[in-house]
N, C-alpha and C positions, 0 to 999 in steps of 0.2 A: 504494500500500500504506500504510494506518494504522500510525502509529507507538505506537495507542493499545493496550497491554494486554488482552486478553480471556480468559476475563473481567474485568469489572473489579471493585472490591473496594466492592462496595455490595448484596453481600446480606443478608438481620440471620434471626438463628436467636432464639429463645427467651427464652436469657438478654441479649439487647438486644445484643450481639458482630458487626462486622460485618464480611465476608469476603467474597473474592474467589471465587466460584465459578459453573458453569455455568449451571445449574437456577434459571432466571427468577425465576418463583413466579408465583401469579395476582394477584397485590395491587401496586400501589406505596405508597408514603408519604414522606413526609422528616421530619425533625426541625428544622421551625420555617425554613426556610433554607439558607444555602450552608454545607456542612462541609467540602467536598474543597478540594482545592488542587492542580490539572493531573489526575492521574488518583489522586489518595490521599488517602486520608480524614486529615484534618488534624487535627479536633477531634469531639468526640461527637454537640455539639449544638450550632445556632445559638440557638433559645429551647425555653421549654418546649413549644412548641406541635407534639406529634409527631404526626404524622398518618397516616391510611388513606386510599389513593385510589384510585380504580379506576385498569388500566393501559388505558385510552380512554375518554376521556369529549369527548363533541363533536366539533369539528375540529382540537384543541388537539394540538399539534405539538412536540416538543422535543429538544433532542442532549442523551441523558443525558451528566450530567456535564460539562456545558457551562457556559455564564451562569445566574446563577441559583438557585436552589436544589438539591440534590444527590438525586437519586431515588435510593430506597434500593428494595431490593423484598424480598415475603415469601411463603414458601409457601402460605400461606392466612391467613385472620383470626385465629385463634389463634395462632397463631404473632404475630403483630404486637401482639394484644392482650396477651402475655407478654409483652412485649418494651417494652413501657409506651407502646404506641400507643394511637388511638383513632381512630373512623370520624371521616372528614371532612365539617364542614357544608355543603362546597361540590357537590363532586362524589358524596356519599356520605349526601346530607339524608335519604336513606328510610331509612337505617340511621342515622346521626346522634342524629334524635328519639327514636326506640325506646330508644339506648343513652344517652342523656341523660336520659330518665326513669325506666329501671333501674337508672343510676349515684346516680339524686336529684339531680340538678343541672341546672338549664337553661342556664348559660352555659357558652361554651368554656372561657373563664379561669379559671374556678372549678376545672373537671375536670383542667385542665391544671396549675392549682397543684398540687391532691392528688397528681394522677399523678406530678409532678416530685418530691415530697416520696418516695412511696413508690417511687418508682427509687431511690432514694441506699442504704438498706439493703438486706440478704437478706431476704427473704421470709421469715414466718413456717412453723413446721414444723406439718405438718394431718395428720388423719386422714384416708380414703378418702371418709366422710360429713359432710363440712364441703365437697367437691367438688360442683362444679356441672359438665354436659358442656361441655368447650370450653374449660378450666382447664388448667392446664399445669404441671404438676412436676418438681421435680430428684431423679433415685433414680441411684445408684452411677456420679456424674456425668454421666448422661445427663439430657435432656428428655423427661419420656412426655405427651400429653395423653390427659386423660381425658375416655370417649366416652359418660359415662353407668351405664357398669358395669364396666369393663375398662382397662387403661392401653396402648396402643399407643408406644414407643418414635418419638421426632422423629429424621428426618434431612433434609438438601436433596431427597432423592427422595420423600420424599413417610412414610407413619405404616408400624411393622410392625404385625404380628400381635396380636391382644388378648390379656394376659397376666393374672390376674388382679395385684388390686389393691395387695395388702400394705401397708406404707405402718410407721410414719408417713413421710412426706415434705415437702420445702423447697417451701413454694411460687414459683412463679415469677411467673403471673399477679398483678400488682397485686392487691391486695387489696380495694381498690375496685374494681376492673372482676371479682372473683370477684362480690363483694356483687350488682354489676350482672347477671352471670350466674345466679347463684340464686335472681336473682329475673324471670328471664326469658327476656333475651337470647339469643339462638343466633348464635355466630360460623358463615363459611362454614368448614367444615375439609375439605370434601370425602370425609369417613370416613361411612358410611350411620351412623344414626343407630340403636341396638339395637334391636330387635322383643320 
């Protein structure tokens, strides 16, 4: 019998918080490196370098929360991209490229400085058409993302019902990685896309 916790406390919601809870998500990523320390999250970040990974790529094998760097996981790419992540060059190059030239920038250090910068404050307050789909907001302390015309409320299980938009609102998505959405980009969010 495992003496280890489970869940254990490496899931990340929207506003970049990260929690012990059941509900996997379909994404991994880490933050630059090792943050845990035996099974708790010690510190936020190792570097600026937070990343999106798939959860399998190749034959590559690992005891989460083991040696190493700390897999964090996330409901889907929105979620992660709110959260001041960004797709990885390694495991994630077909999505990488796309969102490197939608952000403006080709290097990872670059995007990684801006991102690190704009995590430190609250997000700017927008209206509904300053929103791109796959953007992610704070409304009466919840996360909604927005799917294009509607706000669906975030939780670990997954987006509600589309409500309409109202606003204004906090954003949460980086504001670089909005700019990179409106002008392209489509995170996976799993929500159908409006007709």
């Amino acid at each position: 019998m495992s003496s280890r916790p489970s869940p254990l406390p490496n899931r990340v919601d929207p506003f970049g918080a990260i929690h012990a809870h059941p509900s996997r998500g379909a994404w991994m990523g880490n933050r630059g490196g090792r943050i845990h320390e035996g099974v708790r999250i010690a510190r936020l970040q190792a570097s600026r370098r937070w990343i999106i990974c798939r959860l399998k790529w190749k034959d590559w094998r690992r005891a989460v929360m083991g040696e190493g760097y700390t897999e964090l996981f996330f409901q889907d790419e929105a979620t992660a991209l709110a959260a001041g992540h960004r797709p990885c060059f390694l495991c994630r190059r077909e999505a990488a490229l796309p969102f490197a030239e939608a952000f403006g920038e080709a290097r990872a250090e670059a995007m990684d400085r801006r991102l690190a910068a704009e995590r430190r404050g609250a997000g700017p307050i927008v209206e509904p058409e300053a929103l791109a789909p796959g953007a992610m907001v704070e409304a009466e302390g919840a996360a909604f993302l927005w799917d294009g015309e509607a706000l669906r409320r975030w939780s670990f299980e997954g987006y509600g019902p589309p409500r309409p938009p109202g606003g204004p609102f906090r954003l949460l998505t980086p504001v670089s990685t909005l700019a990179a959405l409106r002008r392209g980009y489509r995170p996976e969010t799993g929500v159908s896309a409006p007709s």
